[in-house]
C-alpha positions as CSV (number, residue, x, y, z in Angstrom):
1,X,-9.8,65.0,53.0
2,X,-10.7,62.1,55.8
3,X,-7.6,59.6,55.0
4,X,-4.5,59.7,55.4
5,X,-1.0,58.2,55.1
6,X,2.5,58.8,55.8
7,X,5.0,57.3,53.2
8,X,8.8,57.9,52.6
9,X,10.8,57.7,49.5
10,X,14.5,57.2,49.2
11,X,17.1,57.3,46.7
12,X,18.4,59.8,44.1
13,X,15.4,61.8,43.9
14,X,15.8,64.7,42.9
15,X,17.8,64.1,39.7
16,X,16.1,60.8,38.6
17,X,12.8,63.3,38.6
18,X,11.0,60.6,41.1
19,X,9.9,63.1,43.6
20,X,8.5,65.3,41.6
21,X,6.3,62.4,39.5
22,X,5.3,61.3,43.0
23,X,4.0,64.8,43.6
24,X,2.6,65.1,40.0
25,X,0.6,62.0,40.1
26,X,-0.7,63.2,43.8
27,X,-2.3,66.0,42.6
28,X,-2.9,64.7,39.0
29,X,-5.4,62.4,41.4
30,X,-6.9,64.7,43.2
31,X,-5.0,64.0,46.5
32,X,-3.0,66.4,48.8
33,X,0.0,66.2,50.2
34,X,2.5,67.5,52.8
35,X,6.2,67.3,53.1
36,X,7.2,66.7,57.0
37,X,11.4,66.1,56.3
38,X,13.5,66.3,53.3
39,X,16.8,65.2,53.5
40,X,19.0,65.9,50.8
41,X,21.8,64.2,49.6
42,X,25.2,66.7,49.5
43,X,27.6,64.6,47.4
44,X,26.3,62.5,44.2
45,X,26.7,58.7,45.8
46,X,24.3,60.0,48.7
47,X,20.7,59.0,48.6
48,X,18.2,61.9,49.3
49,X,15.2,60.8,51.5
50,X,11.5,62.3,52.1
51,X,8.7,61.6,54.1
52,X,5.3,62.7,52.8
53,X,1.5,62.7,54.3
54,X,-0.7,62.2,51.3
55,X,-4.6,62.9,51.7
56,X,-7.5,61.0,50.3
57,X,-11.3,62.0,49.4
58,X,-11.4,58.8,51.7
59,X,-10.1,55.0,51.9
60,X,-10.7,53.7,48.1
61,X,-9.2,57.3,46.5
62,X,-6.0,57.1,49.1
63,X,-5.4,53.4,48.1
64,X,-5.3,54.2,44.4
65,X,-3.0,57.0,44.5
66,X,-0.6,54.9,47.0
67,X,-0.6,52.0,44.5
68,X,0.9,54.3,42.2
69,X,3.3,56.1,44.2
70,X,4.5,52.4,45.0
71,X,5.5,51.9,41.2
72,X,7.8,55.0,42.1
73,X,9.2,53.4,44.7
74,X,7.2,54.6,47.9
75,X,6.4,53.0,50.9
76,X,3.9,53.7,54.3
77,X,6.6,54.8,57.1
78,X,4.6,52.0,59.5
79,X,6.0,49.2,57.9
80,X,3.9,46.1,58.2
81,X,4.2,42.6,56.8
82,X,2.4,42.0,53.4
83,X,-1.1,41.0,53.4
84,X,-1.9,37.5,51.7
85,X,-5.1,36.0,50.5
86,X,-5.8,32.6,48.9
87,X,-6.1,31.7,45.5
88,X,-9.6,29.9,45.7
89,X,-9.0,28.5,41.9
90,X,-6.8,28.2,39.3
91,X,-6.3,31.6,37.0
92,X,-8.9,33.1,40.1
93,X,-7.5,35.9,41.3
94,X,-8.3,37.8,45.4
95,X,-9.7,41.1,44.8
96,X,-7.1,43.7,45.2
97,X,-3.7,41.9,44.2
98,X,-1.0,43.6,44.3
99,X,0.1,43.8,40.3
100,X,3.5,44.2,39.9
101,X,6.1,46.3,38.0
102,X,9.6,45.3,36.4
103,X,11.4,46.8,38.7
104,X,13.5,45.4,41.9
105,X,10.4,44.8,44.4
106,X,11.2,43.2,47.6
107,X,7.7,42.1,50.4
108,X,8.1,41.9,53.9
109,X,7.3,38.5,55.5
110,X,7.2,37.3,58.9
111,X,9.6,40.6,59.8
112,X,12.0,39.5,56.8
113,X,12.6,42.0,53.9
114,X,12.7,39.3,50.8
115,X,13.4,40.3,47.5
116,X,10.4,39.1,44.9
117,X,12.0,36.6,41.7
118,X,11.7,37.2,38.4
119,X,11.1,41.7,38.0
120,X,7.7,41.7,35.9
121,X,5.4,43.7,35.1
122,X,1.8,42.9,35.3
123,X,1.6,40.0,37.7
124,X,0.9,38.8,40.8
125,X,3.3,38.0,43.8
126,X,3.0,34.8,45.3
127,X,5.0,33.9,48.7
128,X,5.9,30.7,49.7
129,X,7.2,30.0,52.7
130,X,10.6,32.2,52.7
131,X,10.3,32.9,49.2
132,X,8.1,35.0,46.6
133,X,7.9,35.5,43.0
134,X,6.2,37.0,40.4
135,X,3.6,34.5,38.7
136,X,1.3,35.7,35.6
137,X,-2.3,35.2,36.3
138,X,-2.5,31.9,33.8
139,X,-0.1,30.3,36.5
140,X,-2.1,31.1,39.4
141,X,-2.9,27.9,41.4
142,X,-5.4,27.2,43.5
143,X,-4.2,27.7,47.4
144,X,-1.3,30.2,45.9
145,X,-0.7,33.0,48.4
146,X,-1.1,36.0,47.0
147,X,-0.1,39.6,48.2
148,X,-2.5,42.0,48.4
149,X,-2.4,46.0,48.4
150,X,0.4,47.3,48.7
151,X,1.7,47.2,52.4
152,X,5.0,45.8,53.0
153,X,6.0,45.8,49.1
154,X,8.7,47.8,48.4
155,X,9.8,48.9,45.1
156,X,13.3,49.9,43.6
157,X,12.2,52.2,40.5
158,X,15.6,53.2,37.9
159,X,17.7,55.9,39.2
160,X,19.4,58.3,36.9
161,X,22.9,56.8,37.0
162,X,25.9,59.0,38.8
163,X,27.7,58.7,35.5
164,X,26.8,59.3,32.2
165,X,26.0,56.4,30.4
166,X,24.4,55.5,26.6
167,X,22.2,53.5,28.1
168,X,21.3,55.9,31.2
169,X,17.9,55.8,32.4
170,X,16.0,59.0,31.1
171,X,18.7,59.8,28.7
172,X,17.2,59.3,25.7
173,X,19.0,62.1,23.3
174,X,18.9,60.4,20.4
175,X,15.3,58.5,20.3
176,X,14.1,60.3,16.8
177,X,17.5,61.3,15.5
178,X,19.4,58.8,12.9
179,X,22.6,57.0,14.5
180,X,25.4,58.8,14.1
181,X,29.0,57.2,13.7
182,X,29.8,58.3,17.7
183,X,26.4,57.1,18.3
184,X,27.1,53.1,16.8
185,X,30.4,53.4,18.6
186,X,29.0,53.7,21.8
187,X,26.9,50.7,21.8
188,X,29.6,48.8,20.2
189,X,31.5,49.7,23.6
190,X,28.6,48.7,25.1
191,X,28.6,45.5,23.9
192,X,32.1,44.8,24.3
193,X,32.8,45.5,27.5
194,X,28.9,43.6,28.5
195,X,30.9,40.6,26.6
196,X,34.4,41.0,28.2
197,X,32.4,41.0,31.4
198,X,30.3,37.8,31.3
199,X,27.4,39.1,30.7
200,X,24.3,37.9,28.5
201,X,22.9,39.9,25.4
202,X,19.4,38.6,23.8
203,X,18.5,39.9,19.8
204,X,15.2,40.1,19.7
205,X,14.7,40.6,15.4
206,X,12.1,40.5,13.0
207,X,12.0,39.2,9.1
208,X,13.2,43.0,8.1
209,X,16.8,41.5,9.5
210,X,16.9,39.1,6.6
211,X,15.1,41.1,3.8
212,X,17.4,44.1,4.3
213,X,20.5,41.8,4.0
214,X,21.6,42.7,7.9
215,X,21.5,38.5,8.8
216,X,24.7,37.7,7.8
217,X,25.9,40.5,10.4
218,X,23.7,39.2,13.0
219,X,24.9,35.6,12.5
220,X,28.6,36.8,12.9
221,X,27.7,38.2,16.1
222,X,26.5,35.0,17.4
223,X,29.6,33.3,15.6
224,X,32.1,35.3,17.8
225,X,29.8,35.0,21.2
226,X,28.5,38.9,21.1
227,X,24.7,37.2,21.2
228,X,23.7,34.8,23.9
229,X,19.6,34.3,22.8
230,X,17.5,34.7,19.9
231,X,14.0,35.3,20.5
232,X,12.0,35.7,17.4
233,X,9.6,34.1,15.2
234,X,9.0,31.9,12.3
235,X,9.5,34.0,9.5
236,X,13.5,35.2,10.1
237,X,14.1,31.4,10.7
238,X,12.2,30.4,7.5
239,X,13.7,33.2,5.3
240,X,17.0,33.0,7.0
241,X,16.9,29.4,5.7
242,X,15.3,30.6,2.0
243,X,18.7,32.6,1.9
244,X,20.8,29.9,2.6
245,X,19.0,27.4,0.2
246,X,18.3,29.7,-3.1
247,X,20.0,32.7,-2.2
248,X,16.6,35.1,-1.6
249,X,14.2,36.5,1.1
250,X,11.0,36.6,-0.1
251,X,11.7,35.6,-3.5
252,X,14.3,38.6,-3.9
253,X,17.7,37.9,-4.6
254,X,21.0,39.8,-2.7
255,X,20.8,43.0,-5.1
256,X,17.1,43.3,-4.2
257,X,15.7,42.0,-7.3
258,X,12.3,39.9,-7.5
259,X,13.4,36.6,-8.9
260,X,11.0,34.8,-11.3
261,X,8.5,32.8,-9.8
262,X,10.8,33.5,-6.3
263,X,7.8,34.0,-4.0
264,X,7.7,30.1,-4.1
265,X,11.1,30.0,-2.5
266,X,10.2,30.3,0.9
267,X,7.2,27.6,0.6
268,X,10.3,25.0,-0.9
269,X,12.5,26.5,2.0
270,X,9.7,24.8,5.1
271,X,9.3,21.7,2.5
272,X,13.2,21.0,2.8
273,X,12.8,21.3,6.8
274,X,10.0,19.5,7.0
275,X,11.5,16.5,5.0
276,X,14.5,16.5,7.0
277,X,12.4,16.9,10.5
278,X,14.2,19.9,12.1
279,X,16.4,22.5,11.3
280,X,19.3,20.4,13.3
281,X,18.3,17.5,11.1
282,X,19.0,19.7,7.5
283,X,22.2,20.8,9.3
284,X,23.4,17.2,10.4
285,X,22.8,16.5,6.5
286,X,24.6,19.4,4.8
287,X,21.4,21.1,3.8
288,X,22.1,24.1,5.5
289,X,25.8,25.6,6.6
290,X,25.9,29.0,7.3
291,X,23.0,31.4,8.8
292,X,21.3,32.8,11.7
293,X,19.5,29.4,12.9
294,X,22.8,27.5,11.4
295,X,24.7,29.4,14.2
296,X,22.5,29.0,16.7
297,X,22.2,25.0,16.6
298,X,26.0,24.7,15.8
299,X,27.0,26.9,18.9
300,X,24.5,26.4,21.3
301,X,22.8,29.0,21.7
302,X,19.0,29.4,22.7
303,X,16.6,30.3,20.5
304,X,12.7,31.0,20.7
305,X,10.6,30.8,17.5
306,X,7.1,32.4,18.6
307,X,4.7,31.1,16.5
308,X,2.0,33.7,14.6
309,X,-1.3,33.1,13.3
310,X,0.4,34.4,9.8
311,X,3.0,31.7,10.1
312,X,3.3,29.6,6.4
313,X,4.3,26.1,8.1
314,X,5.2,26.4,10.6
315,X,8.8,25.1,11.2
316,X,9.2,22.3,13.4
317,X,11.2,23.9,16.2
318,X,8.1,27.0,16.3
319,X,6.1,26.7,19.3
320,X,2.7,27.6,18.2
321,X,0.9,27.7,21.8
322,X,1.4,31.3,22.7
323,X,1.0,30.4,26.2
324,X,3.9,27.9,25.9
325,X,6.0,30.2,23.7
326,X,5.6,33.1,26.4
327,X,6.9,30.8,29.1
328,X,10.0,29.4,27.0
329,X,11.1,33.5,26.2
330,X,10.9,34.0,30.0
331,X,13.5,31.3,30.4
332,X,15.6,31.9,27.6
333,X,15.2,36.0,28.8
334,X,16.2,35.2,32.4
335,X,19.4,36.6,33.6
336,X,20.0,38.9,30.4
337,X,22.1,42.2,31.0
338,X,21.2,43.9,27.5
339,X,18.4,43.3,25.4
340,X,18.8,44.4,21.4
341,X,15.7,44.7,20.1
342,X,15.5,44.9,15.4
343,X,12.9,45.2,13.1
344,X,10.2,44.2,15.1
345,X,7.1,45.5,16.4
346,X,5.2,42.3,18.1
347,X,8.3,40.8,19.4
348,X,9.8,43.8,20.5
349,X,6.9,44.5,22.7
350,X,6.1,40.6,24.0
351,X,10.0,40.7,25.1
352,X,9.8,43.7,26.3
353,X,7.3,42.8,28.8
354,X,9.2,40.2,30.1
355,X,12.6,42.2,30.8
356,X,13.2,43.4,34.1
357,X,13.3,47.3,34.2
358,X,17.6,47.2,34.7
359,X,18.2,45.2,31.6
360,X,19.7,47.5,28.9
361,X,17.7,47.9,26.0
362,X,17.7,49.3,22.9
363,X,15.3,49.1,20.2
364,X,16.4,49.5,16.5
365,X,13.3,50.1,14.0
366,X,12.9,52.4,10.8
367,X,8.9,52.7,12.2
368,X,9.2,55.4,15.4
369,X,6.0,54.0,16.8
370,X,7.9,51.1,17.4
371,X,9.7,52.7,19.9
372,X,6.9,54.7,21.2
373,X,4.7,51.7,21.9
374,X,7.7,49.8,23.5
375,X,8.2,52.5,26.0
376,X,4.2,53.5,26.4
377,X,3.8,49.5,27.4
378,X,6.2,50.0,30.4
379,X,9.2,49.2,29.0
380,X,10.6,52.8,29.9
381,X,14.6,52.2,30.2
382,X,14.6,51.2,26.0
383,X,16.7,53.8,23.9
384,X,15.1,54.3,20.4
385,X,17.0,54.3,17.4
386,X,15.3,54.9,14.1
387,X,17.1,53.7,11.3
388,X,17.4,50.9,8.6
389,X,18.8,48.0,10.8
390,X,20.3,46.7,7.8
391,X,22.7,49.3,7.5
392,X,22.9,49.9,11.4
393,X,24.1,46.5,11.7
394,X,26.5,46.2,9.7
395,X,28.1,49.8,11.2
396,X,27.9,47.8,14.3
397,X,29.7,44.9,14.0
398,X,32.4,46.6,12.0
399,X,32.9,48.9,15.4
400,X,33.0,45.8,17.0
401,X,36.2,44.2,15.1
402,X,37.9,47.6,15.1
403,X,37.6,47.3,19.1
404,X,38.4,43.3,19.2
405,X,41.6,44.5,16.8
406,X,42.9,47.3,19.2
407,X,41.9,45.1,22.4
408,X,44.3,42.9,20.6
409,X,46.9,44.9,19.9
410,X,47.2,46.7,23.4
């Protein structure tokens, strides 16, 4: 093989796997390799570190299979400063951009290690000056710096944590397996303490929230301040509001019966909206008073309706240019800790997309190709759980107030 390269890893890597995937996807390319040092870590807090030659049929073949080692967090031992090219238009990309992941990535510029904004996966890097960030291709602007290859990008892949953890990278025990009581308790833990702590949790939920009689949970937990987002779509907000106004979703009442002449419901539910203007409007006049979208407006807290070319409507507040929608879940997304993902395929996926690869995620869904297409699209640190998320939730939240009551009474 006529090219060469000699890049070094660093980190836990020997229990997170991430040598041995490096050394899979080598050969799995049809490249060679040769390990020069190994250094391993003797105690658990110390970092192992390994430097590799890797061999290429020649220049093209060696670039593709370092572009993927990247991903796992390698980088050439000859560090050197990124390379950029110009954007010549808008949405134009230079060939050979670097595409990034959602993990931690930081480019070397001007001898400076800088640590790239906003983890995502599948766009560019643009630097400006002392500072870079990610920027998806439809914000690409003409005379944008753009890094190409990968030289001087480094990447920080997840690490198998030193502790066990429900939400540890790569522990995935109970991904096909229904929730067990020990299992909810754990994540009620989890969302207590990320509470207790400051942190931010997004619900990310689908209409199955509201059908299966789980909203009512869900608005509690944004009542008491255990949800700081809502990214969804048009349907939870318009049956969320069907509920409040004729007690049904989708024309069936709370017992699960079909009501006569009920599929109407939701049609008269958008009519009351859209006489009032808003969803804050049929709040300000009594119309609505408890809910989902009731506690969101009342409290303050953000919500996203991504509109759908299914929508019946749409609602005021839904933001039908998928463009725009995408950009107003990226702000409402930024700086979450924990991401809990219900009843929802398409917005599961979209958010998923957008999360940065240390945000603790779990997706609830009774469908386990949910899950599986979550995690095949990249979003790898997501724990599965398939079950009915309307009886999951409410098993939740109940941990929840048993844990607020003790924290209480300690």
């Amino acid at each position: 093989m006529s090219e060469i390269s000699e890049i070094e890893m660093e980190g836990h890597l020997i229990d997170s796997l991430i040598l041995t995937k490096a050394l899979d996807k080598i050969m799995d390319m049809g490249g060679e390799f040769e390990i020069k040092k190994f250094n391993v870590g003797q105690r658990k807090d110390e970092p192992s570190h390994v430097q590799l030659v890797v061999m290429g049929d020649d220049a093209s073949h060696l670039n593709r299979i370092l572009v993927e080692l990247n991903a796992l967090g390698a980088r050439t031992v000859e560090t050197e400063d990124v390379r950029l090219e110009t954007a010549p238009n808008d949405m134009v990309v230079p060939r050979g951009f670097y595409s990034s992941t959602n993990h931690p990535t930081f480019v070397r510029h001007q001898g400076n290690w800088i640590e790239v904004e906003g983890a995502r996966m599948d766009c560019l890097i643009v630097v400006d000056g002392g500072t870079a960030r990610t920027v998806p291709i439809n914000h690409i602007k003409k005379g944008d710096q753009v890094v190409i290859g990968t030289s001087g990008v480094k990447v920080i892949p997840p690490e198998r944590p030193r502790e066990k953890s429900f939400f540890g990278f790569m522990n995935n025990e109970v991904s096909s397996e229904r929730p067990s009581a020990e299992i909810v308790r754990q994540l009620a833990r989890e969302i207590v303490k990320t509470k207790m702590a400051g942190g931010k949790i997004v619900a990310i939920c689908g209409p199955a929230l509201v059908h299966t009689g789980a909203s009512d949970t869900l608005a509690w937990m944004i009542r008491e301040g255990y949800i700081h987002a809502l990214l969804t779509g048009n349907a939870v907000a318009v049956h969320d509001i069907e509920r409040q106004l004729f007690g049904t979703s989708l024309g069936m009442d709370l017992q699960g019966n079909v009501t006569s002449a009920g599929h109407r419901n939701h049609i008269y539910a958008i009519s009351e909206i859209m006489a009032s203007g808003s969803i804050e409007n049929a709040i300000s006049e009594g119309k609505i008073k408890a809910g989902v979208m009731y506690e969101c407006i009342t409290g303050g807290v953000p919500f996203v309706l991504a509109g759908s070319i299914r929508d019946d409507g749409p609602l005021p507040e839904v933001i039908t240019d998928t463009v725009k929608a995408k950009d107003a879940m990226v702000k409402v997304i930024r700086g979450a800790d924990m991401a809990i993902m219900m009843a929802t395929m398409l917005h599961s996926v979209a958010s998923g997309n957008l999360l940065p690869s240390y945000v603790k995620t779990i997706c609830i869904d009774i469908n386990p190709s949910t899950v599986t297409k979550l995690m095949d699209r990249g979003t790898a640190q997501a724990i599965g759980l398939v079950t009915d998320v309307g009886t999951f939730l409410p098993q939740l939240a109940e941990e929840i107030r048993r844990m607020e009551e003790a924290n209480r009474n300690a």
